[in-house]
C-alpha positions in Angstrom: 139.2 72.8 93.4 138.0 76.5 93.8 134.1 77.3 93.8 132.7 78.0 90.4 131.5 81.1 89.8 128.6 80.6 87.9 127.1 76.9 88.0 126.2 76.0 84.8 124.1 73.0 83.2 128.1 71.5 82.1 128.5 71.6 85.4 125.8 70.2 87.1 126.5 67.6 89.9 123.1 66.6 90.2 120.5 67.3 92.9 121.1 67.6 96.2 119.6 68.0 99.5 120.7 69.5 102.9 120.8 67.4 105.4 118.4 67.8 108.5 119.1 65.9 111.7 118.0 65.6 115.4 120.5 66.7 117.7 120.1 66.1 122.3 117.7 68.9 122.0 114.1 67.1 121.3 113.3 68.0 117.9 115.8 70.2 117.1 116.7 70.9 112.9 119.4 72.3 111.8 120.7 72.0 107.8 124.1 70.9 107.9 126.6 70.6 105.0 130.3 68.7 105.4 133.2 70.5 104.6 136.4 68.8 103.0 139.8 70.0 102.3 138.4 70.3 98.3 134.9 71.6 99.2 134.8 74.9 98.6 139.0 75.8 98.5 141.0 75.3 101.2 140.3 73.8 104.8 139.8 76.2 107.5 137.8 78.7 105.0 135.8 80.5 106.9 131.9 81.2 106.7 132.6 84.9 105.9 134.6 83.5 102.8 132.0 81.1 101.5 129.3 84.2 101.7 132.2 85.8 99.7 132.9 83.4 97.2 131.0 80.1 97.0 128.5 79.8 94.3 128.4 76.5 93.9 125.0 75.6 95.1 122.0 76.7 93.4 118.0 76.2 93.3 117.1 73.7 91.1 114.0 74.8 90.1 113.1 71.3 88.5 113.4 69.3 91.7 111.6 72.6 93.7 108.6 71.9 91.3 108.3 68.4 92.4 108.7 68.4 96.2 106.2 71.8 96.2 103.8 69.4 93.6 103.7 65.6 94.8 100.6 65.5 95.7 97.2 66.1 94.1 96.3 68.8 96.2 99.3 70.8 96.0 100.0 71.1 92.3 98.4 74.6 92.1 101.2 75.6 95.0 104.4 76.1 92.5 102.7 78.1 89.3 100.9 80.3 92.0 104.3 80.9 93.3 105.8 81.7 89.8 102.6 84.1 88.9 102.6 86.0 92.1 105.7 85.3 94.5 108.8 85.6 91.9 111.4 86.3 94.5 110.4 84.1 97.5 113.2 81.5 97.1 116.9 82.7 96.5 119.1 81.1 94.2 121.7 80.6 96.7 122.1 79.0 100.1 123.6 81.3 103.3 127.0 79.7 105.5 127.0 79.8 109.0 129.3 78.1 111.6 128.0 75.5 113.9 129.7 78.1 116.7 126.9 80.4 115.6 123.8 78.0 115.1 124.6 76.9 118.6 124.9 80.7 120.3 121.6 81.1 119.0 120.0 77.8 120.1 120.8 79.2 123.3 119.5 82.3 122.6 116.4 80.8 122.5 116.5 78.8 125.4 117.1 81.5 127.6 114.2 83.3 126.2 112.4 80.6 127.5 114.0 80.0 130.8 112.7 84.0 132.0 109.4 83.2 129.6 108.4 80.7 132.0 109.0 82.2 135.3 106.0 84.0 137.1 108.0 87.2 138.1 108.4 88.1 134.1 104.6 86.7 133.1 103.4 89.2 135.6 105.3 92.1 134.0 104.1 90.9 130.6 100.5 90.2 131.7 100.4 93.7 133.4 100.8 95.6 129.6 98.2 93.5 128.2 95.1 93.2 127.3 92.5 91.4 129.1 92.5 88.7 126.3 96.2 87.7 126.5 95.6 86.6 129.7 93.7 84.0 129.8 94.5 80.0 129.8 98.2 80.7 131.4 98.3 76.5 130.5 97.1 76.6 127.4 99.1 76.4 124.0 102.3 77.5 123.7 102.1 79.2 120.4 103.5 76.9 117.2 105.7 78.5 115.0 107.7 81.1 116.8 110.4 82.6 114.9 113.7 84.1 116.3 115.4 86.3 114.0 119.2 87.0 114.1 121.7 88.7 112.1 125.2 87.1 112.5 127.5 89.7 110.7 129.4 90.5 113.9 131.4 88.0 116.6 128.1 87.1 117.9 124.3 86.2 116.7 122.5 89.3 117.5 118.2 88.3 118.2 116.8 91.5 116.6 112.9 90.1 116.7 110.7 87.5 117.7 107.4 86.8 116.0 104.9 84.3 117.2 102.7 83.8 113.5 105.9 83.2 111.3 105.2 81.8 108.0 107.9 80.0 105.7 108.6 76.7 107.6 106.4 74.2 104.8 108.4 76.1 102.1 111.5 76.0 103.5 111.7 72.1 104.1 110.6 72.1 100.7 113.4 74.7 99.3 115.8 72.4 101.5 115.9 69.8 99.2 115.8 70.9 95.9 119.5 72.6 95.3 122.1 71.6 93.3 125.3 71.5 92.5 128.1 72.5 90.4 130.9 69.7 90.9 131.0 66.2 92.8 133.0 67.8 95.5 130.1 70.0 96.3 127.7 67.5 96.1 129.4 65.7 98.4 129.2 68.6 101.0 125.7 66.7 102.3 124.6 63.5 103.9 121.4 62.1 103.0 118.3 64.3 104.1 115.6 63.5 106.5 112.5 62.9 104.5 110.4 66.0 103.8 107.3 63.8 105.3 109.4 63.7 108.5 109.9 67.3 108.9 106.0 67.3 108.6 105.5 64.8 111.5 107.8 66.9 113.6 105.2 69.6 112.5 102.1 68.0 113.2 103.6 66.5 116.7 103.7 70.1 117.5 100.0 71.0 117.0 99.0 67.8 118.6 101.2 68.9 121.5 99.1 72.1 121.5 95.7 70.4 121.5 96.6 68.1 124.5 97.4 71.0 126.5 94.3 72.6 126.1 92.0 69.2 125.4 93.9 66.4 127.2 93.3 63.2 125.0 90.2 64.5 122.8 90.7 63.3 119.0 92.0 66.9 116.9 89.4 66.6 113.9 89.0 69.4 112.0 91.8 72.8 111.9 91.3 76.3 110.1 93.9 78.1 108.6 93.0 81.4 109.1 94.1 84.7 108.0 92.4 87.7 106.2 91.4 86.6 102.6 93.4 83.9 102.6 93.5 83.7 99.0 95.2 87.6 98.5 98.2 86.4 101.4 101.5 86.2 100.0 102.3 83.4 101.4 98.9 81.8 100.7 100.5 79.1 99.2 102.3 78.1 102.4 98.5 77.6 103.3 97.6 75.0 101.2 100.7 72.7 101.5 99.2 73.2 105.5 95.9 72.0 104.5 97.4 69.0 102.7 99.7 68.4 105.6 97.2 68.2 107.9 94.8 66.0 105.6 98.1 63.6 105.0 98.1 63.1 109.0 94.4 62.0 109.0 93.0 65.6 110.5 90.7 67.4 107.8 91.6 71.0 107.3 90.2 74.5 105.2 91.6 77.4 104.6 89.6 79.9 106.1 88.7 83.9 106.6 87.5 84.6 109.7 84.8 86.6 108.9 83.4 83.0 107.3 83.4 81.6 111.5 80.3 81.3 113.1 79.8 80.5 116.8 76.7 78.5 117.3 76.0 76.9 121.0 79.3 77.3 121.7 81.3 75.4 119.2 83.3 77.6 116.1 82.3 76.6 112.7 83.5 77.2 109.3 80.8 75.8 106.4 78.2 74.5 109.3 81.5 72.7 110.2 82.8 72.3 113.5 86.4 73.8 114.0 88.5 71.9 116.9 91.9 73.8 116.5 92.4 77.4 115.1 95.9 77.9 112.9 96.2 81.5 113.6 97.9 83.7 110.4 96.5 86.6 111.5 98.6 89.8 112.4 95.4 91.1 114.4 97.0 89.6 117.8 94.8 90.9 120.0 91.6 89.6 118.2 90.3 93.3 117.9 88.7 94.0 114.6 85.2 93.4 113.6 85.8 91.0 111.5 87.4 88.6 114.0 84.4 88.9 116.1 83.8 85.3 116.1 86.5 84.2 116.2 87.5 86.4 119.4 83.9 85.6 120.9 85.2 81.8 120.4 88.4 82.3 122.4 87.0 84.3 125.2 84.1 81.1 125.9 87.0 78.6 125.4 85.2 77.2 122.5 88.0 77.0 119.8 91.8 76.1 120.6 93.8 79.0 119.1 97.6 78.7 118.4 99.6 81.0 118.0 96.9 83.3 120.2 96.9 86.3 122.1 98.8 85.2 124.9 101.7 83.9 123.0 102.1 87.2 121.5 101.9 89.3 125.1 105.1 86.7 126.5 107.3 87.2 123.6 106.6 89.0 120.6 105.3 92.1 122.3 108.4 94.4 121.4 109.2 96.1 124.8 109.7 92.3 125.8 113.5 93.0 124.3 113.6 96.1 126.4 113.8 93.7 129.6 115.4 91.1 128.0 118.4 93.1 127.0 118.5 94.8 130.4 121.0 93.1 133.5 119.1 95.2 136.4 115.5 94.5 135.0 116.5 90.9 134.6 118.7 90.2 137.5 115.3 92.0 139.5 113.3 89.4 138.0 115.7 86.7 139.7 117.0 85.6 136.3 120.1 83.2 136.8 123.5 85.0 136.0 124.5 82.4 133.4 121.2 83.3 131.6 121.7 86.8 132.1 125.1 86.3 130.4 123.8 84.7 127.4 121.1 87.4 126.7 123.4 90.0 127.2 125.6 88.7 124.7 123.0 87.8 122.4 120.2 90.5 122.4 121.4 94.2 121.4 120.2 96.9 123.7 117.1 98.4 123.3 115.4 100.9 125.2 111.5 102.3 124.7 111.3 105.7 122.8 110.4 109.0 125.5 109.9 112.4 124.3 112.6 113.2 127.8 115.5 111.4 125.4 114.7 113.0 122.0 117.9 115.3 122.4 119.7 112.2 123.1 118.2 109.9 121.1 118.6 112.2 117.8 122.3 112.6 118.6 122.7 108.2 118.9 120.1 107.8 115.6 122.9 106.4 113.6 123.9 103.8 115.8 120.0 102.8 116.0 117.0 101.1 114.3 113.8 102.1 115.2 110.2 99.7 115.5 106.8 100.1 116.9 106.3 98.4 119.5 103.2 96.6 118.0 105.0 96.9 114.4 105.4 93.2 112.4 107.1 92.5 109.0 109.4 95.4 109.2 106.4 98.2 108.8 107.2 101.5 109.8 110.5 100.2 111.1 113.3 102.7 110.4 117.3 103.2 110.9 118.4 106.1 112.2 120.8 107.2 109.6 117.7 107.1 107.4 115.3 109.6 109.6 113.8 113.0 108.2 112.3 115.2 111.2 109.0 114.0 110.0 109.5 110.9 110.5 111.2 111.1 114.2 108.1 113.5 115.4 106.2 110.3 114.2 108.7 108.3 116.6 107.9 110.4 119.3 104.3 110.7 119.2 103.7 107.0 118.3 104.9 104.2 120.4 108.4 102.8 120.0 111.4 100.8 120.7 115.6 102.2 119.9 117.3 98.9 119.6 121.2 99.5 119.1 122.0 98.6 115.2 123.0 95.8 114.1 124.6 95.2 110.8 122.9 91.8 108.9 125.1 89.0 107.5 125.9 89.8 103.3 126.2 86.5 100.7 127.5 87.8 97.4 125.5 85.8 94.6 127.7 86.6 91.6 131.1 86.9 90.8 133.1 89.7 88.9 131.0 92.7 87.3 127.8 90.9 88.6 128.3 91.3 92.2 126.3 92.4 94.5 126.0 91.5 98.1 122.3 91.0 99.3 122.3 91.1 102.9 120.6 88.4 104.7 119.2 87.6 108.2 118.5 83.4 110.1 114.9 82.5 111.2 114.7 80.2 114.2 112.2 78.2 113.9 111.3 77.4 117.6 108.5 75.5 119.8 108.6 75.0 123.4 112.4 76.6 123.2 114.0 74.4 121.1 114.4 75.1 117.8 112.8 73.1 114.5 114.6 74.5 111.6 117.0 77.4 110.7 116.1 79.4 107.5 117.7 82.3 105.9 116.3 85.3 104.1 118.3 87.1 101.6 117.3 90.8 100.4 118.2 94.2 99.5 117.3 97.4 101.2 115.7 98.2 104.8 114.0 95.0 105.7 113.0 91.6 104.5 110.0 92.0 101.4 110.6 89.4 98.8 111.2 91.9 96.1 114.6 91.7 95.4 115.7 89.4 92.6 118.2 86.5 93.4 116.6 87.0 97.2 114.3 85.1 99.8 114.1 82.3 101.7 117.8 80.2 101.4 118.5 76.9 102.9 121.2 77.2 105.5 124.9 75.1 104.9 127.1 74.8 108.3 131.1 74.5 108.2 131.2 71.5 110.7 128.7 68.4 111.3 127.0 67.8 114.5 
């Protein structure tokens, strides 16, 4: 058997799901497929070749409509998506080898290992604001996201985010692809429920309200962001909200200009708010608007996750500068085996100064350039892109040079049709150890949602756990 080019309704297998399980790492998630000598043409294909070839696996857009829409409150969540997110899911899954899933699960781990120790929270803390500081044992930050590309020999961590969205959807998107031929379907096991991968989800902002409240009962969350209603991934929001209500904890979706602080206690609708889900890419609380919200944090009022201190430990982009440095790290008194594994997992990157324009001009090619306090790929740029507009910009503003590495390509069609979209793998990650891998599949500089046949993808690996 040979992968199908173009799955057809002929050819449809039926539905199915791929499969999530726990590995020694406490709630660790991967999406694993099993590969047979029929699955996908010969044994020993590699990963590189299924990208290439396989196009056996689609969405099935059916069974996407019912997992987003199985309960009252989320039946709005799938026709939003179709009026005003078209290209958030991908039509295709992405292959990666369990070698690869595994150098980035340590990826992350390291991360966390020269997180935690007081020689780099001191650096950190000594470039930030007075806000990030505070409650050094508080909340960890839910939702951190680890970004990789994996088209060379090793998985490359080009960002980490501390607000990422996508995680509700992609349990969702997990189990609703299909398949072309029995051989394919047989490539998974049966899935985890999708009300498990929730638990795992609500465990984690329980663990965050214990650290900061000890036993106190979580009531009542926000889900907050600007105009909640306008986000893209707004949607996202309300499967939260019905998440949430599901576990017993009532839940709004909120704007923070709506939060009041009365006697010390946040409220939203005369409300009190115990926990703050924070969607906000504001990370320092600084705008007018968040006022409250910030004037909540700052009396300890609120419990805020991810919050401004999350952001100063890891997402803060000269973070990579140290972490993809031996001296600074070795300085730091970072083990060499930890060393070793950032080093082989974190291309170089060094902050922008007008002294190294000369030599920074000459390398552009071999570089991408991000602002420090950039997000969501805005005004990121290569360096085989850059006008001399653009790199006075570089050099006035405030900026990392991170060493260029190319992203991972799937082809989604066969014969005149094809077209590689490149694609990149979201760690999901709390407390280091990571939740769920997604991919996201586009066209052009950086990750949008505007490319057709591109998105978020469920991720297959070549060899079970």
């Amino acid at each position: 058997m040979t992968c199908s080019p173009t799955p057809g309704p002929a050819q449809d297998a039926g539905t199915i799901s791929p499969a999530l399980f726990l590995n020694s790492s406490p709630g660790l998630l991967y999406t694993t497929s099993h590969m047979t000598e029929d699955s996908c043409g010969a044994q020993g294909d590699t990963v590189a070749a299924l990208n290439s070839g396989c196009f056996c696996i689609s969405l099935d857009t059916e069974a996407l409509r019912r997992e987003l829409g199985t309960d009252p409150g989320t039946r709005e969540v799938y026709p939003l998506i179709e009026r005003r997110c078209p290209h958030l899911f991908a039509t295709m899954p992405v292959f990666v080898s369990r070698a690869q899933l595994d150098a980035m699960a340590a990826v992350v781990r390291a991360v966390e290992t020269v997180v935690a120790m007081p020689a780099y929270q001191e650096l950190a803390m000594a470039r930030a604001p007075e806000i990030a500081q505070l409650y050094p044992k508080g909340p960890r930050g839910v939702f951190q996201s680890y970004d990789f590309h994996v088209a060379g020999a090793s998985p490359q961590l080009i960002e980490i985010n501390t607000n990422a969205g996508g995680a509700l959807l992609n349990a969702a998107l997990a189990r609703a692809q299909k398949a072309c031929c029995p051989a394919i379907a047989t490539m998974s096991t049966d899935p985890v429920a999708v009300e498990a991968l929730g638990g795992v989800f609500i465990d984690m902002f329980r663990a965050e309200w214990r650290l900061a409240r000890g036993d106190q009962a979580l009531r009542r969350v926000a889900i907050v962001d600007d105009d909640p209603q306008s986000q893209y991934l707004y949607p996202e929001f309300v499967l939260f909200r019905e998440l949430f209500l599901s576990h017993g904890i009532e839940a709004v979706i909120a704007d923070p200009s709506m939060l009041r602080v009365d006697a010390g206690v946040l409220s939203y609708d005369s409300s009190p708010i115990d926990l703050v889900y924070n969607r906000l890419t504001d990370f320092m609380l600084e705008t007018p608007e968040h006022a409250s919200l910030r004037d909540a944090y700052l009396r300890d009022a609120v419990v805020v996750t991810p919050n401004p201190r999350a952001h100063a430990l890891y997402a803060n982009k000269r973070n990579l500068v140290v972490l993809s440095d031996a001296a600074h790290l070795a300085a730091l008194g970072v083990a060499a085996d930890i060393i070793d594994t950032l080093l082989r997992g974190i291309p170089k990157t060094e902050l922008v100064h007008a002294t190294d324009a000369e030599r920074l001009w000459t390398d552009r090619r071999e570089l991408f350039f991000k602002p420090v306090a950039g997000y969501g790929g805005k005004a990121a740029y290569r360096g085989d892109k850059l006008t001399r507009r653009v790199w006075e910009h570089i050099l006035s503003g405030d900026y990392i040079a991170q060493a260029l590495v190319p992203p991972g390509l799937r082809q989604t069609a066969s014969g005149n049709d094809a077209r590689p979209l490149k694609f990149d793998l979201r760690d999901y990650a709390y407390d280091g150890a990571v939740q769920f891998v997604a991919a996201r599949l586009y066209q052009g500089q950086t990750t949008n949602f505007r490319t057709p046949g591109g998105g978020f993808a469920p991720v297959f690996t070549d060899v079970a756990p």
